[in-house]
FILUMGU-315306 format. One record per residue: x, y, z of N, C-alpha, C in turn. Coordinates in steps of 0.02 Angstrom, whole numbers, plus 32768, in hexadecimal, padded with zeros to 4 digits. Layout:
BEGIN
XYZXYZXYZ/...
% end
This chain:
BEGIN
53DFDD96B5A353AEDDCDB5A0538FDDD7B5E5/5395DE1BB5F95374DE11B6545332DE36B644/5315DE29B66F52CCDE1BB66D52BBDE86B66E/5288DE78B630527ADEB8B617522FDEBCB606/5209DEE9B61E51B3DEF4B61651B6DEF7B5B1/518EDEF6B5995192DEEFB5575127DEE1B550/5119DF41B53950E4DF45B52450E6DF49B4D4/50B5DF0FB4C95098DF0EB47E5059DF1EB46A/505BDF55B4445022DF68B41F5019DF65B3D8/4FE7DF42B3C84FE9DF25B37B4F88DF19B376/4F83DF3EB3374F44DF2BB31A4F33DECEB31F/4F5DDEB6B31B4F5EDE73B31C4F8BDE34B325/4F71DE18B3604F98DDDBB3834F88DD87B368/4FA8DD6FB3584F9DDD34B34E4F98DD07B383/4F5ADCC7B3A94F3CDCABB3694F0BDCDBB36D/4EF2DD16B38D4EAFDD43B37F4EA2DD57B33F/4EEADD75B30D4ED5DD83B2D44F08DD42B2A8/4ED2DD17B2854F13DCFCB2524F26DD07B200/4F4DDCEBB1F34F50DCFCB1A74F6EDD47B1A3/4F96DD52B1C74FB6DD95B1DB4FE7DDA3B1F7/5024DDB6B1CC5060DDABB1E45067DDF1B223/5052DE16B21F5055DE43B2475057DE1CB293/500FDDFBB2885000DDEAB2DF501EDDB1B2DF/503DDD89B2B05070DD56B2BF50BBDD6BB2E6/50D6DDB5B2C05102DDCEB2E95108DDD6B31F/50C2DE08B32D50BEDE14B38650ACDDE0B3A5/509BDDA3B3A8509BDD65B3C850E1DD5EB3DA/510ADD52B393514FDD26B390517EDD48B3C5/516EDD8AB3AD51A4DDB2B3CF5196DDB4B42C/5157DDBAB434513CDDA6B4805150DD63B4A0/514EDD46B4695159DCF1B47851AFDCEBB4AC/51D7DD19B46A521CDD1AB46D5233DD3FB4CB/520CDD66B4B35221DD92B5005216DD7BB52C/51CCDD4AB53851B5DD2DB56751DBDCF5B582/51F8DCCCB550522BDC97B552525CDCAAB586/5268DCF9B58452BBDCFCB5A05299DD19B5EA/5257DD11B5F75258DD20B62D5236DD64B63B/5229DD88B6025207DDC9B60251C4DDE3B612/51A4DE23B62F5170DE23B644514EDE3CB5FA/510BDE10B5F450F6DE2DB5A4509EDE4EB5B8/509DDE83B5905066DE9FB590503DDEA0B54A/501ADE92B5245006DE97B4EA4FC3DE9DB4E6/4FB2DED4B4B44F72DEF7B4A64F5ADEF5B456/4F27DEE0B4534EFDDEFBB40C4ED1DF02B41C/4E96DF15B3F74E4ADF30B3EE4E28DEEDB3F0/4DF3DEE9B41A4DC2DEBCB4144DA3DED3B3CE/4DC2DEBDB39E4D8ADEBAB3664D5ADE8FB355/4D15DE95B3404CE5DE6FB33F4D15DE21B308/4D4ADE1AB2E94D57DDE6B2D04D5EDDBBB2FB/4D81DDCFB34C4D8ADD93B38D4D5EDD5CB390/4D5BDD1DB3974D2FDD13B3BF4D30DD01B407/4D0DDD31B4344D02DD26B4804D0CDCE7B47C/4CDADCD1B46F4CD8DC71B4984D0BDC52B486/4D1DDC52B4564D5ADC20B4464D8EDC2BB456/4DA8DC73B4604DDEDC75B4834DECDC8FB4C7/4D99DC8BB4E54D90DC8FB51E4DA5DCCEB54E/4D8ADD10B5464D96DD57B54C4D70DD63B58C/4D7BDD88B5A34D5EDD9FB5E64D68DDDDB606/4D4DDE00B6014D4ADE46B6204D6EDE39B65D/4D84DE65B65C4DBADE75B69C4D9FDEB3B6C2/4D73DEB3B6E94D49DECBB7054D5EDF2AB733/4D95DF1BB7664DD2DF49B7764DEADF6EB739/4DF8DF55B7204E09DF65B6DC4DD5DFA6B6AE/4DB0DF90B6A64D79DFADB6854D62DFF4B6AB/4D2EE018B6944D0DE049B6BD4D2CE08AB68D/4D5FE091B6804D75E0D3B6674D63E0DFB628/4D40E12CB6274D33E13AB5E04D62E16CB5CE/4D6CE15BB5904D9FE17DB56A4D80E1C9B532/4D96E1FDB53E4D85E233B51E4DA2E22DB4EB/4D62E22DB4BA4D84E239B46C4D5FE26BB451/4D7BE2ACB43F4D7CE2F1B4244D1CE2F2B441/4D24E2F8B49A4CE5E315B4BA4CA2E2EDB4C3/4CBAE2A0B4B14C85E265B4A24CA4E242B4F1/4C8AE237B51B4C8BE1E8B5444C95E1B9B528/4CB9E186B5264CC9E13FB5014CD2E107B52F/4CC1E0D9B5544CA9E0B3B5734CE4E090B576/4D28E079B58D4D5FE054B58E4D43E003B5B5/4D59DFD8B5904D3FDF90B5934D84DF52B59F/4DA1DF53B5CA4DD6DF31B5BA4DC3DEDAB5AA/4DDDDEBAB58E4DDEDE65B5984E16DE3FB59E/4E0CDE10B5834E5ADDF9B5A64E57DDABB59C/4E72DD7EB5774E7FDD37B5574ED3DD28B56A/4EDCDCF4B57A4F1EDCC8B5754F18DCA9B546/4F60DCB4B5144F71DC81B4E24F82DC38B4FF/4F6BDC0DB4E54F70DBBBB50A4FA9DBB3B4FA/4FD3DB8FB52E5001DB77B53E5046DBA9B549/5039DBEAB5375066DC11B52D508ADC48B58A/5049DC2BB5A4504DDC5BB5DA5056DCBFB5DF/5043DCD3B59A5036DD0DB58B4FE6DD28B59A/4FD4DD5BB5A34F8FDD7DB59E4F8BDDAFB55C/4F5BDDB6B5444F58DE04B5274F18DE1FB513/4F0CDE5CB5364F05DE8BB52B4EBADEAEB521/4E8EDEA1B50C4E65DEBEB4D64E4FDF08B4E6/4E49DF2DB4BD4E3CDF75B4B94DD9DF5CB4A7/4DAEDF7FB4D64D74DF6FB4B34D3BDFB1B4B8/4D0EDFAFB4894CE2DFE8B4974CB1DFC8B44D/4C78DFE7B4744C43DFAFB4334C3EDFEBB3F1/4C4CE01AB3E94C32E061B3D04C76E049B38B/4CB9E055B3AC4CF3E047B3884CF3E002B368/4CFADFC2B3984D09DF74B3914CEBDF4AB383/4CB8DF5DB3864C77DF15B3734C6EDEF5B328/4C72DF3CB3054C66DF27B2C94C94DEEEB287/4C71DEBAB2854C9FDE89B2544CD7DE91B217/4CF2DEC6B2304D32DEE1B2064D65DEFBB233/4D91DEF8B2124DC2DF19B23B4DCDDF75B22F/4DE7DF84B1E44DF0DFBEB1DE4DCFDFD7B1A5/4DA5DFAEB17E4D86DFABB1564D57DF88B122/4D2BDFA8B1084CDADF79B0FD4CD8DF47B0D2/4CA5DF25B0C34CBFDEFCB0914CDDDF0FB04A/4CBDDF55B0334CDADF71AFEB4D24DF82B008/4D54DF72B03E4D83DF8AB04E4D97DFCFB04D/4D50DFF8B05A4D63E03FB06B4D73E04EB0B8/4DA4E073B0BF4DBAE075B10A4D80E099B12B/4D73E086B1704D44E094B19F4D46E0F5B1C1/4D25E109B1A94D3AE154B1B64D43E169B1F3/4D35E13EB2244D4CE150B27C4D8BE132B296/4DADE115B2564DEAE0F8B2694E11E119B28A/4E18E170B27A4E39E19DB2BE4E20E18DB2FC/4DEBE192B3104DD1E185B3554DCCE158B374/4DD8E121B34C4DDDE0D4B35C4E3AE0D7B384/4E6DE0EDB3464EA1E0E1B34A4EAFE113B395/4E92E142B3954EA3E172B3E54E81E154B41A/4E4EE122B41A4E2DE106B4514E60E0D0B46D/4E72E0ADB4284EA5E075B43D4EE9E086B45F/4F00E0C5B4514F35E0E3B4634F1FE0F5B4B5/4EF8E12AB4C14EE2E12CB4EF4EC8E0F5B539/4EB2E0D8B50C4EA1E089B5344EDDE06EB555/4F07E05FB5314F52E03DB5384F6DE05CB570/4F5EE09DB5724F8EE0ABB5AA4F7BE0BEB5E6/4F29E0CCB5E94F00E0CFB60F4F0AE076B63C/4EFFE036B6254EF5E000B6374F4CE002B656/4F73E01BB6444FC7DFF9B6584FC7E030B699/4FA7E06DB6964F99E096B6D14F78E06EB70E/4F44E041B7044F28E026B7364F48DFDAB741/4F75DFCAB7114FA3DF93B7264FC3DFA6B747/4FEDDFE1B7485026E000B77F505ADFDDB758/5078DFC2B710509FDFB3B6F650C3DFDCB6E5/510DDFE1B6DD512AE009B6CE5162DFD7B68D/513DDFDFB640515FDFDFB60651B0DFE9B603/51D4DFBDB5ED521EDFD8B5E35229DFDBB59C/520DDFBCB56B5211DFADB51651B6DFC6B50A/51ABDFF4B4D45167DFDAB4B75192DFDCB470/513CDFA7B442514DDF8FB4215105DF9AB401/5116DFCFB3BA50EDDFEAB3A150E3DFD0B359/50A9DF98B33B509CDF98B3065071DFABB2C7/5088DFDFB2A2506BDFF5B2695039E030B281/500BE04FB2475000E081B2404FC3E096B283/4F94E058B2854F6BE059B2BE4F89E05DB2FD/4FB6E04AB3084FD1E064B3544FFDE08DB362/4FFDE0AEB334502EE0F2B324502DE124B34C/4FF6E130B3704FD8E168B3894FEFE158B3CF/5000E129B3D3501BE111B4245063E13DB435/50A1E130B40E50C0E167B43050C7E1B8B440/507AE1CEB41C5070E213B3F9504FE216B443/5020E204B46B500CE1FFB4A25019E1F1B4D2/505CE1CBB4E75084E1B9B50D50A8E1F1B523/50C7E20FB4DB50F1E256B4ED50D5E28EB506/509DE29AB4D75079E2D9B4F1504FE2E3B51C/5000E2AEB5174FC8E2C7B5404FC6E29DB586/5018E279B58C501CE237B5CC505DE257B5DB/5074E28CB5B750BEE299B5C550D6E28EB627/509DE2ADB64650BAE2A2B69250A7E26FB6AC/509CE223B67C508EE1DDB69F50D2E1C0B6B5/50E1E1D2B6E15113E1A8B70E5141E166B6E6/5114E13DB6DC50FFE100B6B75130E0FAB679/512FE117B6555148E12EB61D5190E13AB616/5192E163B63D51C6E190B63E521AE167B629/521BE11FB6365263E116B62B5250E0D5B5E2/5215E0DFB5BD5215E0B6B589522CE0BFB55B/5242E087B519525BE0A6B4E1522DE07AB4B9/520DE0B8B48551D4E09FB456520DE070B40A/51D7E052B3F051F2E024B3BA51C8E025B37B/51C5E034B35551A2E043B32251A3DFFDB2F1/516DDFC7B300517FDF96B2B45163DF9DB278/5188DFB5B253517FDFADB1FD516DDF75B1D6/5138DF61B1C65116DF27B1A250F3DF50B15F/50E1DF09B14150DADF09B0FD5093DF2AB101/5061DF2FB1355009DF40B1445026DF7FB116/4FFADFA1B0FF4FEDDFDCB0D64F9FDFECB0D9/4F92E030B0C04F5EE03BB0BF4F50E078B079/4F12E088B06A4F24E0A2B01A4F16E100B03E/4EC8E0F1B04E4EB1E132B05E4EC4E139B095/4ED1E18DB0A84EE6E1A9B0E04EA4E1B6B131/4EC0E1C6B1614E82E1B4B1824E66E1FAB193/4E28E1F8B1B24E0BE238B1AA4E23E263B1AC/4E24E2AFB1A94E38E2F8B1C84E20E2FCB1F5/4DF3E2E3B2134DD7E2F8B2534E0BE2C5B294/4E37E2BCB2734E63E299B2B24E82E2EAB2D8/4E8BE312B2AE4EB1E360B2BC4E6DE36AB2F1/4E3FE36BB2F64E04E38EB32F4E18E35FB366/4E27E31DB35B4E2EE2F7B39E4E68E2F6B3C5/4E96E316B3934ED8E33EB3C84ECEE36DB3C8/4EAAE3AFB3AC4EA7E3D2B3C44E89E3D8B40D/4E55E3B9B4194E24E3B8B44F4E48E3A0B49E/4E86E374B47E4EA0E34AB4B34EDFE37EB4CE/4EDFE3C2B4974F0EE3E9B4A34F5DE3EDB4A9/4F71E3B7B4714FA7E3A5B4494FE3E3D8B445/5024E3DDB4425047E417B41C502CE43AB3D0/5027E477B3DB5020E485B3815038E462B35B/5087E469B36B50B8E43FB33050B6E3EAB32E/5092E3C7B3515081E38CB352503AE39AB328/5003E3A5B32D4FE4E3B7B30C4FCFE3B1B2C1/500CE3F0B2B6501AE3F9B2665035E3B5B23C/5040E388B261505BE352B2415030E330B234/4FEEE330B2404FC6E301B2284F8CE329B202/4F9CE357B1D64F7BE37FB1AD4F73E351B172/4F94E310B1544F7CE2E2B1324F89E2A4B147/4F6DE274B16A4F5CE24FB1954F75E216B153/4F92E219B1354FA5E1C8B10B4FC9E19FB13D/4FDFE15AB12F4FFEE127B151503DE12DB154/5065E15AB12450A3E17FB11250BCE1A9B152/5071E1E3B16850A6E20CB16B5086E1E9B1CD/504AE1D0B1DA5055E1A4B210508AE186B237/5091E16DB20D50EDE12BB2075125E16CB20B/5118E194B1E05155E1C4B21A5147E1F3B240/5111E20DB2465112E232B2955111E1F5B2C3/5100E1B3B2C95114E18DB3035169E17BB2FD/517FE16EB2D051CCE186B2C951F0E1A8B2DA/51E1E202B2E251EBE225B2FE51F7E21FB340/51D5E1F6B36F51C6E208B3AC51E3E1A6B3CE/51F4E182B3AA521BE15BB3A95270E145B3C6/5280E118B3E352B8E104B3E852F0E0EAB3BB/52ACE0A3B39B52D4E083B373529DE05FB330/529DE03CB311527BE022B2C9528BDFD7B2E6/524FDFB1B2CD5251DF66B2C15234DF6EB284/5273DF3EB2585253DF3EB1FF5235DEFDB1F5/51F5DEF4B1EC51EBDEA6B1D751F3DEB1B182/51F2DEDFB16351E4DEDCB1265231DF11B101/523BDEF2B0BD527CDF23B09A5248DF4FB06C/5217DF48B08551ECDF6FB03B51C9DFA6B058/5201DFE7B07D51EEE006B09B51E8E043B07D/51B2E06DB06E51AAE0B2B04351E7E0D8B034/51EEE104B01D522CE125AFFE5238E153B027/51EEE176B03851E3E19CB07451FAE196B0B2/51D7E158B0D85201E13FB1065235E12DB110/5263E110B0D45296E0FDB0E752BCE14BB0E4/52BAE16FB0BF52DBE1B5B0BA52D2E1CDB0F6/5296E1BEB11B5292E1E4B17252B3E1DAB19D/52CDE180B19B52EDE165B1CB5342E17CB1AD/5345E180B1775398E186B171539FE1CFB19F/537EE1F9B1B75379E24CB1C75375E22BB20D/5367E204B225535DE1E4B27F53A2E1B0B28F/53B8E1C8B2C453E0E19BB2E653C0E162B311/539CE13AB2F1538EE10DB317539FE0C2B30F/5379E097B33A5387E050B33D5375E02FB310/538ADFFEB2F6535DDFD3B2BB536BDFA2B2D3/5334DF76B2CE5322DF2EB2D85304DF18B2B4/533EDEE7B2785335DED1B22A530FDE7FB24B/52C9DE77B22652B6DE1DB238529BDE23B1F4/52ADDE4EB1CB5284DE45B18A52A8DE05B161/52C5DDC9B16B52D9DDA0B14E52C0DD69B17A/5291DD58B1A4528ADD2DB1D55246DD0EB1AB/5250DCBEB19A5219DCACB1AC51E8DC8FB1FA/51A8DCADB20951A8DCA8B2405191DC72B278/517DDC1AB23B5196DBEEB23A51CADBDAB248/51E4DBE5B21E5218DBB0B2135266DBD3B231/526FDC10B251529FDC2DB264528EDC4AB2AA/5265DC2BB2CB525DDC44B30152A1DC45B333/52B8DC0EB33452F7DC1AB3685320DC6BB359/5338DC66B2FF535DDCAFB2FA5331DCE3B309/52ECDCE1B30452CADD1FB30D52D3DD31B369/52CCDCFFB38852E6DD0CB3CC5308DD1AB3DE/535BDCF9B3B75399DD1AB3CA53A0DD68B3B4/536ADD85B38C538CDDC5B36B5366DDF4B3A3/5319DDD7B3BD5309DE1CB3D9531BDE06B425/533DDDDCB4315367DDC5B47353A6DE08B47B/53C4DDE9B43C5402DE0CB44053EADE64B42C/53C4DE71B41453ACDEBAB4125396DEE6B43F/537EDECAB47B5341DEDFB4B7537FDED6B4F5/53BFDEB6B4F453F1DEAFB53E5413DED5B51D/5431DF16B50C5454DF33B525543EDF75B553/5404DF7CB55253F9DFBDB58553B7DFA8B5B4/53C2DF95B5EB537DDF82B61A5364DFE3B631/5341E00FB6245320E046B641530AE01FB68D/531EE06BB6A55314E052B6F152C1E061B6FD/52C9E02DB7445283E023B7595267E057B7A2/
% end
């Protein structure tokens, strides 16, 4: 495998989030790439579940300063930044006290979803590529998990379309078991509108469920990572209509199969290096 940039964006990284196969993935799979020598970038939301001290976070000072426009609001961009021990990886944190502070992730304790979850999910999007802008990194793989970071290749294409940066990546969409019931606000349509979106991008998020999320970031996709076979009827009907990549780990335990889980996204990620 020759050495390939490989940005991860995931609601959740393990050990930051545990008890969560999601952020167990994006670890494993970081783990894997890093092994062969790869440059790794990885991002989630400082959510108030972190804890600073313990896993020892630190504003990244350069970093920080940029506020992010969300539909005509200033938003204060906060970067931080922790090493996993022993791993020689960094990642990431997306922060802002307005969005992140609060002791939930996407929803309250009655488990009703948080109604700024649009604006949350476009800050994080926004953030991501704002911070890899002032890295001067140039991405060859991203690696997109589930419905919260969805909005990342919808922004990449359109309102970053002339980021340099970008330009020779191929997005990855991972499919996990996370679900969500209720759809997220309508007022996500004002915050592309404002950012001045295509119409026809637009119209696609006239019902903001996790469904039709998962395929407008599909749409705009390379290839699928499946962690899960228990994929909507919907979705899977979308992807049979797409010529794309699949990258099956939905049989991996991520214990106890780590070596095969390495060999698969080893052998998945060397056949095309995008030039630098």
């Amino acid at each position: 495998m020759k050495t390939k940039n490989f940005l991860i964006a995931s609601s959740g990284i393990f050990p930051y989030v545990n008890n969560d196969d999601t952020a167990k993935l994006a670890y494993k799979i970081a783990r894997s790439a890093n092994s062969k020598g790869s440059q790794i970038r990885m991002f989630m939301p400082r959510f108030g579940t972190v804890n600073e001290r313990k896993h020892q976070l630190h504003e990244v000072i350069r970093l920080s300063g940029v506020n992010i426009v969300i539909n005509d609001d200033d938003m204060p961009l906060i970067i931080k930044v922790a090493s996993i021990p022993k791993e020689r990886m960094q990642v990431y944190f997306i922060d802002n006290d307005e969005f992140f502070k609060r002791k939930f992730r996407f929803a309250d304790a009655d488990q009703k979803l948080f109604e700024d979850n649009d604006g949350r999910a476009v800050f994080f999007a926004k953030g991501i590529v704002e911070t890899v802008k002032k890295l001067k990194w140039r991405p060859n793989y991203i690696l997109v998990f589930d419905w919260f970071t969805s909005l990342l290749p919808l922004y990449i294409k359109t309102y970053y379309k002339n980021e340099p940066l970008f330009h020779d990546a191929e997005t990855y969409i991972v499919l996990t078991d996370e679900t969500f019931k209720q759809p997220l606000s309508e007022k996500i349509k004002d915050k592309l509108v404002f950012d001045e979106l295509p119409d026809e991008i637009i119209e696609k998020y006239n019902d903001p469920t996790e469904i039709n999320l998962l395929k407008n970031a599909i749409d705009l996709a390379d290839g699928v990572i499946l962690r899960t076979k228990n994929i909507p009827d919907a979705i899977a009907k979308h992807l049979e209509e797409k010529d794309l990549k699949v990258v099956d780990v939905s049989g991996f335990d991520l214990d106890e199969n780590e070596a095969d889980l390495k060999a698969v996204i080893v052998d998945a990620f060397e056949e095309k290096t995008p030039s630098n």
